[in-house]
C-alpha positions in Angstrom: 0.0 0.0 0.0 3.2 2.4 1.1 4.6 1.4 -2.2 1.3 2.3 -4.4 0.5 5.7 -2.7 4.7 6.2 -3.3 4.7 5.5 -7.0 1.1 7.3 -7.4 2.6 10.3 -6.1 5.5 10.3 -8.2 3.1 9.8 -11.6 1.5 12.9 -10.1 4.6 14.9 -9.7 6.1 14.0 -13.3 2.2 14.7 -14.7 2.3 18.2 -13.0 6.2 18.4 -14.5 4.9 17.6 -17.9 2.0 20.0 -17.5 4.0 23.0 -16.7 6.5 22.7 -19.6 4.0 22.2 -21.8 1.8 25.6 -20.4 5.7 27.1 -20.6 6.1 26.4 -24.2 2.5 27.5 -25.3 3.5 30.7 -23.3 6.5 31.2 -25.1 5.2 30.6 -28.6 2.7 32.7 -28.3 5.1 35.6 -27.2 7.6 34.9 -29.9 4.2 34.9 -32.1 3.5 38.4 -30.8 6.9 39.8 -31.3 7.0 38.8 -34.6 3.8 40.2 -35.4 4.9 43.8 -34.5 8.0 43.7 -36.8 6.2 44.9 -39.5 4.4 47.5 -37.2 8.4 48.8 -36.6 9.6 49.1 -40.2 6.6 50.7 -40.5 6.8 53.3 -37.2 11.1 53.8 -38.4 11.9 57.3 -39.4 14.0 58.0 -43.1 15.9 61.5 -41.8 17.4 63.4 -44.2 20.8 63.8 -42.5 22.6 62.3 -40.1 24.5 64.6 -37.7 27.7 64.1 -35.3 27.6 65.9 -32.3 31.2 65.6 -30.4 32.7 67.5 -27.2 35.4 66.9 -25.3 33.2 65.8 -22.5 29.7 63.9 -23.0 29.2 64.5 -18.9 29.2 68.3 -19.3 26.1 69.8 -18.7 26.5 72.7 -20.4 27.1 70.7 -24.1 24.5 67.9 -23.0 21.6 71.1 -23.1 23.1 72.1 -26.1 23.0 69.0 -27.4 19.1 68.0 -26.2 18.3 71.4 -27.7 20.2 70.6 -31.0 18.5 67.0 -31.1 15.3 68.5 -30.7 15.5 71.4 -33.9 17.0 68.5 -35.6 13.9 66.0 -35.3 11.3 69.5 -36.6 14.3 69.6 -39.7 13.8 65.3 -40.2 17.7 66.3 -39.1 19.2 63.2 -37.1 21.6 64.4 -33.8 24.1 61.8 -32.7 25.8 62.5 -29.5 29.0 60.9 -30.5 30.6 58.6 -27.8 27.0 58.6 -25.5 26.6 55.1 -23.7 29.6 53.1 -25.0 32.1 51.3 -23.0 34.9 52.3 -24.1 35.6 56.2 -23.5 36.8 57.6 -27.1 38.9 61.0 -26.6 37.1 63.8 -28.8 39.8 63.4 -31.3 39.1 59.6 -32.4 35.7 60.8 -32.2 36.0 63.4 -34.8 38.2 60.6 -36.8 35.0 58.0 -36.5 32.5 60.9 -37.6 34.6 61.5 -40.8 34.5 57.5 -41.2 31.6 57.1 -41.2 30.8 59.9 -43.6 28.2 61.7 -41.6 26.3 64.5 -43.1 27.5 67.2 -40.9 29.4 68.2 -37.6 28.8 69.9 -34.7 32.0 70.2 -32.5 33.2 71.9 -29.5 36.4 73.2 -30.8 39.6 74.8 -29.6 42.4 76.3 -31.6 45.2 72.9 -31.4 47.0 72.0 -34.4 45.3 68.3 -34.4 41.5 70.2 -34.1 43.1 72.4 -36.7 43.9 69.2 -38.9 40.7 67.0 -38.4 38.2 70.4 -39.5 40.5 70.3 -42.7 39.9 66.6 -42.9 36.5 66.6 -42.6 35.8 69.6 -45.0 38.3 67.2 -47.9 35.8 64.8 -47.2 33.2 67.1 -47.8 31.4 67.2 -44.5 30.7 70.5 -43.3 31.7 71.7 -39.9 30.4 74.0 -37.2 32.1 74.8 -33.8 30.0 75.8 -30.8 31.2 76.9 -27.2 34.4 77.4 -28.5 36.0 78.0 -32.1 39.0 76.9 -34.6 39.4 80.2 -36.4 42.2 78.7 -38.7 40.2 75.8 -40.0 38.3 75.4 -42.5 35.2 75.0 -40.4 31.7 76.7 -41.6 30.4 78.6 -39.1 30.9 79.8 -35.5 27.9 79.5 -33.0 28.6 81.3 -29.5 28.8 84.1 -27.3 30.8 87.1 -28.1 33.7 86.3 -25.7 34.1 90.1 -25.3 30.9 91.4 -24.5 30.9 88.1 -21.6 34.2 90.2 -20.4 32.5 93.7 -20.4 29.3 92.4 -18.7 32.2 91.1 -15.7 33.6 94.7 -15.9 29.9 95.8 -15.7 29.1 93.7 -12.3 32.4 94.4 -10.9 31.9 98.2 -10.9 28.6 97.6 -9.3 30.5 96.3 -6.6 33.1 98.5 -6.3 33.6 100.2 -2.4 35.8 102.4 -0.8 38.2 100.1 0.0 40.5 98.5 -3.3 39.4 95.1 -4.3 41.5 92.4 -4.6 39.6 90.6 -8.3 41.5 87.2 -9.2 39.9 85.6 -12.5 40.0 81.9 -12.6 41.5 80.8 -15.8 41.2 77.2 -17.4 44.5 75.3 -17.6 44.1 73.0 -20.1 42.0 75.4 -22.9 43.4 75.7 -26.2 42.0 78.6 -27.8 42.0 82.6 -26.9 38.6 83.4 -25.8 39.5 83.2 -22.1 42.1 86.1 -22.9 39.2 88.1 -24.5 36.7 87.6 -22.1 39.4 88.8 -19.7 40.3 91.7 -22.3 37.2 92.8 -21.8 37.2 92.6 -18.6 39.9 94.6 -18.5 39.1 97.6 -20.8 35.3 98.1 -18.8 37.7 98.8 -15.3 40.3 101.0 -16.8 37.7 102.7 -19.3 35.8 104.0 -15.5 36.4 106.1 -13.2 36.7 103.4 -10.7 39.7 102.0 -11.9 41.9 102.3 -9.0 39.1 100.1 -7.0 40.7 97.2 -8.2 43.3 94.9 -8.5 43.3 92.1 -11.1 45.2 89.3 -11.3 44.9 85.9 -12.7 45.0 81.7 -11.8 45.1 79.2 -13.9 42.9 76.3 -12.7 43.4 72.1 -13.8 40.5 71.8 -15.7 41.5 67.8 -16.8 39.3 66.5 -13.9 36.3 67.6 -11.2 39.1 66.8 -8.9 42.1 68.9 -10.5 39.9 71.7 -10.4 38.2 71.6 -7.0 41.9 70.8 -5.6 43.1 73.9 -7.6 40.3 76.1 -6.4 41.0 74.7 -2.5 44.8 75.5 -2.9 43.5 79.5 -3.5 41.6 79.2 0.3 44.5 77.7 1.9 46.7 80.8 1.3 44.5 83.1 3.7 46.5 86.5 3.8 46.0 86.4 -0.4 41.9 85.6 -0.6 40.9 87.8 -3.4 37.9 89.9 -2.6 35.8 89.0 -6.1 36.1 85.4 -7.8 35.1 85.5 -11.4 35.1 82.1 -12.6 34.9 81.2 -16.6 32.9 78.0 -17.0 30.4 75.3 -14.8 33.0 73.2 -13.4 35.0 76.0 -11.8 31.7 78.1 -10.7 30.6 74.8 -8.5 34.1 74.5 -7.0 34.5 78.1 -6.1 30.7 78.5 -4.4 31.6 75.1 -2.3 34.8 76.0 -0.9 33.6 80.0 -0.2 31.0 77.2 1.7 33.2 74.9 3.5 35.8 77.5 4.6 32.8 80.2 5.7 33.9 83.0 3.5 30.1 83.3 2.5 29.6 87.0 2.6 33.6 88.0 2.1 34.4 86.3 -1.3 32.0 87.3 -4.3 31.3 84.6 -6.9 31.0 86.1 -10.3 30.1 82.5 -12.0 29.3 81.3 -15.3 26.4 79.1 -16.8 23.3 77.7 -14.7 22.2 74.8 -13.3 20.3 73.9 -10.5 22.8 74.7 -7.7 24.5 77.7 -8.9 20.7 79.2 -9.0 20.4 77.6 -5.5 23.5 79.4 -4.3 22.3 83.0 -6.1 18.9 82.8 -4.0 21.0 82.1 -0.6 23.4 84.8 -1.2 26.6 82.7 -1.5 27.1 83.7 -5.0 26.6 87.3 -6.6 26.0 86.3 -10.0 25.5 83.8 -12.9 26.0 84.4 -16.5 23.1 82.3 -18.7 24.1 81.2 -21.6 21.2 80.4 -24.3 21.7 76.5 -24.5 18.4 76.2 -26.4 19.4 79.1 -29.0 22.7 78.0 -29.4 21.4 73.9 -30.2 18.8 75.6 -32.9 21.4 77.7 -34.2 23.4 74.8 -35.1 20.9 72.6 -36.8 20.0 75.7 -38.7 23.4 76.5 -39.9 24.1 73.4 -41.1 21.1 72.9 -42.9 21.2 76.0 -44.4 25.0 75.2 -45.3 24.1 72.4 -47.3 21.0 74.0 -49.0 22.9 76.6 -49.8 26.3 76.6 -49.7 26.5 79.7 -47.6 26.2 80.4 -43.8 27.4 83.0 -41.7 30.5 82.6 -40.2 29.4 83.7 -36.9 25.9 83.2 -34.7 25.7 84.9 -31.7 23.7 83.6 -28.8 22.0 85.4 -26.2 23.6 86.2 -22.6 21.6 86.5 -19.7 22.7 87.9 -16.0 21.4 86.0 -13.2 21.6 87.7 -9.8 19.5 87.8 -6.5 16.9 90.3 -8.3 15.8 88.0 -10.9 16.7 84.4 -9.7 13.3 83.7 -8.1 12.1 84.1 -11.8 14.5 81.1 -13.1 13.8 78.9 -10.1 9.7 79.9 -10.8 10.1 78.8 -14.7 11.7 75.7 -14.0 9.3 74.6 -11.4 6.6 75.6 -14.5 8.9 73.6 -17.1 8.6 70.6 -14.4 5.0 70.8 -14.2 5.0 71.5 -9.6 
């Protein structure tokens, strides 16, 4: 009897076996079924673009570019314009060079490139444009390349609008100004911006307010510059009285150590570009001001130029995006639109 009810279990056990792989593989083939029925639902739904764009910069991860970039992507899509962010999601991290050299490959239609003015940028514009793929910089140019078109800020107005906020400033006692320049940049629009800079103070009558002087700041990594930045709060008898800093990366450092070694309130922040905690630190006083870049301008502009480029044959050589100044006055307005944009 112990036997019978033993084996009868067992028949049960490799029924309910045999009953669940079967279910399984009816389960499966209907899936598979399904997904093959889509297919043609998916050749259908794909998209013919017209042109197929490379967007390259030296550093997918900067937020800056990756606005630029969303905005570019977007103008591109109304155009039936195709944005690649070239490099996004792969595992191997390709420099912007071999970049450039895999856009040319690959014989895209067009470029969009964060430039500077090195000999091997120089060399890989040139390359491109034998290969007859036009070329536009953004951000920053390659004014001896054979690149199309230039879409940025005027480097020198950016300077004068420093000069501008720096005279606002300006007290009875001299001013101590040090201007954070990048290590590691290539081309000469830090030099005009600070040209600018330069002629708004001695073009005033409140010239002798200040003292400028200059830092150059590693730029190769968040923690060259936040080291570098540090290194300027260590030397206390030599804190400058104004901090004008000339891109995102340095503005974050320079408003975090004015933080951690409770200068808030002694050391201005002049900063550049906005994101959500430079806006932050504007409405809480630690910094003075931001200067706004127009991301979604400068993305359009560049989907426009190139289109217009290859309809044409023409572009102009320069597009200049709008500047903004973002100060304690006005910040409660950014911080209002993106809670808007974010639908709170």
């Amino acid at each position: 009897m112990r036997q019978y009810l033993k084996k009868r279990n067992f028949d049960v056990g490799i029924i309910g076996c045999m009953l669940f792989t079967i279910a399984a593989t009816i389960g499966c083939l209907v899936y598979f079924r399904y997904q093959v029925g889509k297919i043609p639902y998916l050749k259908a739904e794909e998209r013919e673009f017209e042109n197929h764009y490379a967007f390259i910069t030296m550093d997918n991860q900067n937020q800056f570019f990756r606005t630029v970039y969303e905005a570019a992507k977007a103008e591109g899509e109304k155009r039936n314009d195709y944005v690649e962010l070239m490099g996004d999601g792969l595992a191997v991290d390709y420099s912007r060079d071999e970049l450039m050299r895999i856009a040319i490959h690959a014989k895209v239609d067009g470029i969009i490139l964060e430039a500077d003015e090195n000999e091997r940028t120089m060399e890989l514009i040139n390359q491109a444009g034998e290969a007859s793929i036009p070329v536009i910089t953004v951000g920053s140019d390659c004014t001896g390349s054979t690149r199309q078109g230039f879409v940025g800020i005027s480097n020198y107005s950016l300077g004068q609008e420093y000069g501008r906020q720096m005279l606002a400033s300006a007290d009875e006692e001299v001013q101590r100004v040090l201007v954070l320049m990048n290590m590691n940049t290539a081309d000469s629009s830090q030099n005009i911006i600070y040209s600018g800079l330069c002629e708004m103070i001695e073009n005033s009558d409140k010239k002798d307010k200040f003292v400028i002087g200059t830092i150059a700041i590693d730029d190769s990594s968040p923690f060259g510059a936040e080291e570098s930045v540090r290194n300027i709060f260590m030397r206390e008898d030599e804190l400058p009285d104004i901090m004008i800093c000339l891109n995102e990366l340095n503005t974050n450092c320079a408003y975090q150590a004015v933080v951690d070694y409770n200068k808030v309130g002694e050391i201005k922040i002049f900063g550049y570009y906005e994101n959500d905690s430079i806006k932050d630190a504007i409405s809480k006083q630690i910094m003075t001001c931001t200067v706004s870049i127009d991301t979604e301008q400068m993305g359009e502009y560049c989907i426009q130029a190139l289109d217009e480029y290859k309809e044409t044959g023409y572009v102009n050589e320069f597009m200049q995006t709008d500047i903004v100044l973002i100060t304690e006055q006005n910040v409660g307005e950014f911080l209002k639109n993106e809670k808007k944009d974010m639908g709170e």
